[in-house]
C-alpha positions as CSV (number, residue, x, y, z in Angstrom):
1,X,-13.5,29.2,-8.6
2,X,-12.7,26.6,-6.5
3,X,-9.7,23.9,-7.1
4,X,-10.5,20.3,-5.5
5,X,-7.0,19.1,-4.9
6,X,-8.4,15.5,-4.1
7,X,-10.1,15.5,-7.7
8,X,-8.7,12.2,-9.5
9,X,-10.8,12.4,-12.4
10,X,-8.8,10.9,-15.5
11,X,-6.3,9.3,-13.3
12,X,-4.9,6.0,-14.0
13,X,-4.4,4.2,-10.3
14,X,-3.4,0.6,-9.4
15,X,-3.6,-0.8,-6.1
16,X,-2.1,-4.2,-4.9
17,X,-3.4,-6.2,-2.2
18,X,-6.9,-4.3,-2.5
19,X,-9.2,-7.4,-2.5
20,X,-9.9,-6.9,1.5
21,X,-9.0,-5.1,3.6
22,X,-6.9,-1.1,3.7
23,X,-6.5,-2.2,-0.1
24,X,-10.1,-2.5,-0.9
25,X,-10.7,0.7,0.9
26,X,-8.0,2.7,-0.4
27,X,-9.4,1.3,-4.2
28,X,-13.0,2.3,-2.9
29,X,-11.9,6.0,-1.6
30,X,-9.7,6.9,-5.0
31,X,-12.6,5.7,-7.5
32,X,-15.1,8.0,-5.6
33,X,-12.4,10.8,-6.2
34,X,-12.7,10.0,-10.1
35,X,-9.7,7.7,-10.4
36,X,-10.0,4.6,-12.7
37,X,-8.9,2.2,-10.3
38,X,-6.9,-1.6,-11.4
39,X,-7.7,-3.5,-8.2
40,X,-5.0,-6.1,-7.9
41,X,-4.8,-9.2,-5.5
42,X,-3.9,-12.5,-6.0
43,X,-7.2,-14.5,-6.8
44,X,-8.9,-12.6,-9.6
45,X,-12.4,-12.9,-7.9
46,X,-11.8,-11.7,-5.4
47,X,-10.4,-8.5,-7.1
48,X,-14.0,-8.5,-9.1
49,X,-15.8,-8.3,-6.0
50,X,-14.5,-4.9,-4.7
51,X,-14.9,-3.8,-8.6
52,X,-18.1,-4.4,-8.7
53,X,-18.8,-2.5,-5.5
54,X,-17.1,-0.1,-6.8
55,X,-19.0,0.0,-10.4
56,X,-21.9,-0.5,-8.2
57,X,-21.7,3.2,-6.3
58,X,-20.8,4.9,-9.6
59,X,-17.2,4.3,-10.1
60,X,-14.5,3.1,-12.6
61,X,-12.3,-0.1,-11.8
62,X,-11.5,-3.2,-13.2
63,X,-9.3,-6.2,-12.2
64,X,-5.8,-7.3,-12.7
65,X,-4.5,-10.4,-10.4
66,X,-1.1,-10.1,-9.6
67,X,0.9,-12.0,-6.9
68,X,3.6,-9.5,-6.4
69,X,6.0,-12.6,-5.2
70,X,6.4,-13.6,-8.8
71,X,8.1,-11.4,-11.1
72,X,6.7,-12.7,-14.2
73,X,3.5,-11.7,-12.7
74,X,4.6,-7.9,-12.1
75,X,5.7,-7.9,-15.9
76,X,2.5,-8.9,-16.8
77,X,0.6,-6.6,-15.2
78,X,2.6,-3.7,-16.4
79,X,2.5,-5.4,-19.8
80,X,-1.4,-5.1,-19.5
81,X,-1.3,-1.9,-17.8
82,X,0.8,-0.2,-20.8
83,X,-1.4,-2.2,-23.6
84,X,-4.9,-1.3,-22.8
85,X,-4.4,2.2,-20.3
86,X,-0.7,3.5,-22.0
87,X,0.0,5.4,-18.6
88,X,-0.4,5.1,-14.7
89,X,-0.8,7.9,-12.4
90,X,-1.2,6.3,-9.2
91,X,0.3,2.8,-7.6
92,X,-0.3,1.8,-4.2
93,X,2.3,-0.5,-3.2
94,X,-0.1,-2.5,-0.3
95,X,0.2,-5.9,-0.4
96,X,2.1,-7.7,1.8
97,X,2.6,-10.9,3.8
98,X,3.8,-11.7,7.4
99,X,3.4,-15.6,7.4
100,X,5.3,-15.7,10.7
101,X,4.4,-14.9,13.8
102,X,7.8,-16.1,16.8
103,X,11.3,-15.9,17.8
104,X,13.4,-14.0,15.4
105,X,15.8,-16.4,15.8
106,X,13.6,-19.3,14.8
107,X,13.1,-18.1,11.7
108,X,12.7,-20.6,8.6
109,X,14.5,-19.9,5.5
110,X,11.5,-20.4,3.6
111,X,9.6,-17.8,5.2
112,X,12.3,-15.9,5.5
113,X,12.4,-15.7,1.3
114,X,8.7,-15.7,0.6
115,X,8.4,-12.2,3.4
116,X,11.3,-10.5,1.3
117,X,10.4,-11.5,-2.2
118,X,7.0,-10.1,-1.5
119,X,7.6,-7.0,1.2
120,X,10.9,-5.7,-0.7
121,X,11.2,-6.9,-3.7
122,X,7.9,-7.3,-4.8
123,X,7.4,-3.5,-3.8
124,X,11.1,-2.7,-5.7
125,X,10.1,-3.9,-8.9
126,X,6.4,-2.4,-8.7
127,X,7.8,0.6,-8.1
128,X,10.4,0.7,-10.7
129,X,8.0,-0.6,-13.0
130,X,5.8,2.4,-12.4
131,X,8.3,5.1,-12.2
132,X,9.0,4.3,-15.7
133,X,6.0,4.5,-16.8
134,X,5.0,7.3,-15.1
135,X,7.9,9.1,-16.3
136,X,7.2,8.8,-19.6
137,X,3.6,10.8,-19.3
138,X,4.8,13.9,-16.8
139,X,5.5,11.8,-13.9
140,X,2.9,10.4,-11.2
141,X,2.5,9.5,-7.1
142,X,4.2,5.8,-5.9
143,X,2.5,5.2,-2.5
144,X,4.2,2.3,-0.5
145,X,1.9,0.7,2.8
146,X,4.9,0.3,5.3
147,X,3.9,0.0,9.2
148,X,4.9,1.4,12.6
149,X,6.9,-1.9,12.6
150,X,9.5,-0.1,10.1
151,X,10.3,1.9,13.2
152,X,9.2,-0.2,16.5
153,X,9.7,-3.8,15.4
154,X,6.9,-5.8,16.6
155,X,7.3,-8.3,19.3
156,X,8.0,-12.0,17.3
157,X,7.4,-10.4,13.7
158,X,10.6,-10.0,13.3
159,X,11.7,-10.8,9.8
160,X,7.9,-8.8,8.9
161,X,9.7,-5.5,10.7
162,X,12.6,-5.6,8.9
163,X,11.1,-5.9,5.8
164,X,9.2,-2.8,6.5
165,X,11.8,-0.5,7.5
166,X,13.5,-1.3,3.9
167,X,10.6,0.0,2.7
168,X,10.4,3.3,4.3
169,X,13.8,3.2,3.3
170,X,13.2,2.3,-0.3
171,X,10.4,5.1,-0.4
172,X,13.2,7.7,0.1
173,X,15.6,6.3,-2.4
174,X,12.9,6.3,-5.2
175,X,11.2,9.9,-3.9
176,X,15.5,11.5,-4.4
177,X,16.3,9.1,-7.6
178,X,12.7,9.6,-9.3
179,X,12.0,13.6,-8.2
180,X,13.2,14.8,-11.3
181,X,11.0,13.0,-13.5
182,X,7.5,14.3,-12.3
183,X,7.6,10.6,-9.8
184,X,6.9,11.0,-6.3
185,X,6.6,8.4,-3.7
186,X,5.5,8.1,-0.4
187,X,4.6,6.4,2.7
188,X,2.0,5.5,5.2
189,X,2.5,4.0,8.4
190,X,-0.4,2.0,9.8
191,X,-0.8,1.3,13.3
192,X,-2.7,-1.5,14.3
193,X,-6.0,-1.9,12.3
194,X,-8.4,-4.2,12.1
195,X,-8.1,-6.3,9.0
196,X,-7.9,-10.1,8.8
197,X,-4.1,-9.5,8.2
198,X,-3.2,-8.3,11.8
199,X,-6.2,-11.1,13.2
200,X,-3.5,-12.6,15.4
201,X,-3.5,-9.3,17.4
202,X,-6.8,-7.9,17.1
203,X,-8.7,-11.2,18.1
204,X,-6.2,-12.0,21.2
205,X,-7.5,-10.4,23.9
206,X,-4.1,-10.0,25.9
207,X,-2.2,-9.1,23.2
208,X,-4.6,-6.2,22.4
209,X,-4.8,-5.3,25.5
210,X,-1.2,-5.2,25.6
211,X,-1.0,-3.5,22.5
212,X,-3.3,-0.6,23.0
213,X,-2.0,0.2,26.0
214,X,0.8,1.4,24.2
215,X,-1.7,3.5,21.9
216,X,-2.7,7.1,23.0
217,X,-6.3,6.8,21.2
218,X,-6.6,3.7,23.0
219,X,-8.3,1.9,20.0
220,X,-7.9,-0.4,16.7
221,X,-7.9,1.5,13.7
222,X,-10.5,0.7,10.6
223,X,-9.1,-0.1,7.4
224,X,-11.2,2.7,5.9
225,X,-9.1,5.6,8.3
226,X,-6.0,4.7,6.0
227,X,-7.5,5.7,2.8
228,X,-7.1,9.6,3.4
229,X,-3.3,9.5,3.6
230,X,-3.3,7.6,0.5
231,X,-5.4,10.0,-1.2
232,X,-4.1,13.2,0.4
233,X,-0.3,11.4,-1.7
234,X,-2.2,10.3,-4.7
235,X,-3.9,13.9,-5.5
236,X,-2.5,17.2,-6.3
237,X,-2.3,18.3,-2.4
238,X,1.0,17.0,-2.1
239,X,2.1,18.2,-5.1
240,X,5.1,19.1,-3.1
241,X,5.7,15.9,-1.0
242,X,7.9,13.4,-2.1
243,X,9.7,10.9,0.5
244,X,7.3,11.8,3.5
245,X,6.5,9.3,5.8
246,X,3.0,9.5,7.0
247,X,1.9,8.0,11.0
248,X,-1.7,6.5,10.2
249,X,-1.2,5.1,14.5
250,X,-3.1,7.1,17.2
251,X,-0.4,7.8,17.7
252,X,1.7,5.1,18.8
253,X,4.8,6.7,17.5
254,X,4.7,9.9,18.9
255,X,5.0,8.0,22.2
């Protein structure tokens, strides 16, 4: 008999920042697997959209709006999580904003505040959130969306790349602190992928061509070639991986 280690039937999985984009894929691709999937964005239709795809092609999901900037928002979601679910298996730490695109040095506070509160601490507290929930049924996956920038900062997204290397960083801390209870966390590193997110790069002809030259594949990624690596952290075959850091780039790093 046959084991499918990517099976998520009965699994409890929240994903932020899945109204468009890797989100909404990464939702799509763990509800197909048998996950019941909370599909969490800000605006809550646009979160009802992607459920009812999902519902549509024989899958479980309902929506949760949560702007992971605001604190009292994260409590309530865990609030309603723990209410009408009792446990989570699965949380996707994806969305993210990069509001500013120039010179490090110019630099607004403003932005400055809103890019942490969201990139660090609104992944922090979602994790933290989870990992005590988790804990408390046998433990569960924490999978944060970091990006190559965590390693190569991007040229005038400054404030965006350090924001993302805390999180690879932050993965770590959790997967060593969190191992013990059943919790592991992960992360994936996308590369550049076409999502209205990374627009500014994709739709710029000289900066994409400037870009991929500096990719081996020599293309833009899809949002949907994301969704394994979440899935391959969210099942049972990594049952053994906690604090990896996963390249999702064609390589861009290994250059």
């Amino acid at each position: 008999m046959t084991t499918d280690l990517f099976d998520l039937s009965g699994k409890i999985a929240v994903v932020t920042g899945a109204s468009r984009g890797i989100g909404a894929e990464i939702a799509r691709l763990l509800a197909a697997q048998g996950a019941h999937v909370i599909v969490s964005s800000r605006k809550q239709e646009d979160c009802q959209k992607v459920v009812d795809a999902i519902v549509t092609n024989g899958g479980s999901a309902e929506a949760n709006a949560c702007h992971i900037g605001e604190m009292a928002q994260i409590e309530a979601l865990f609030a309603s999580l723990e209410q009408t679910h009792g446990r989570l298996d699965v949380l996707v730490n994806n969305a993210a904003t990069n509001p500013y695109f120039g010179p490090i040095t110019e630099t607004d506070p403003a932005i400055f505040q809103k890019t942490v509160d969201v990139n660090i601490r609104g992944y922090f507290y979602m994790s933290s959130f989870a990992a005590k929930l988790m804990a408390k049924h046998g433990g569960g996956s924490i999978i944060n969306v970091a990006s190559v920038n965590g390693v190569v900062p991007g040229f005038q997204q400054g404030i965006y790349s350090i924001t993302k290397a805390a999180v690879i960083s932050m993965t770590k801390a959790f997967a060593v602190e969190c191992a013990a209870a059943g919790v592991r966390c992960n992360a994936l590193l996308p590369g550049l992928t076409d999502t209205r997110f990374a627009s500014v790069l994709v739709n710029t002809p000289a900066i994409l061509k400037q870009a991929l030259a500096h990719v081996p594949m020599r293309r833009v990624a899809q949002p949907s070639e994301m969704a394994g690596a979440a899935l391959y952290f969210a099942s049972a075959a990594s049952s053994y991986t906690t604090g990896a850091v996963l390249n999702v780039d064609g390589g861009y790093l290994s250059v």
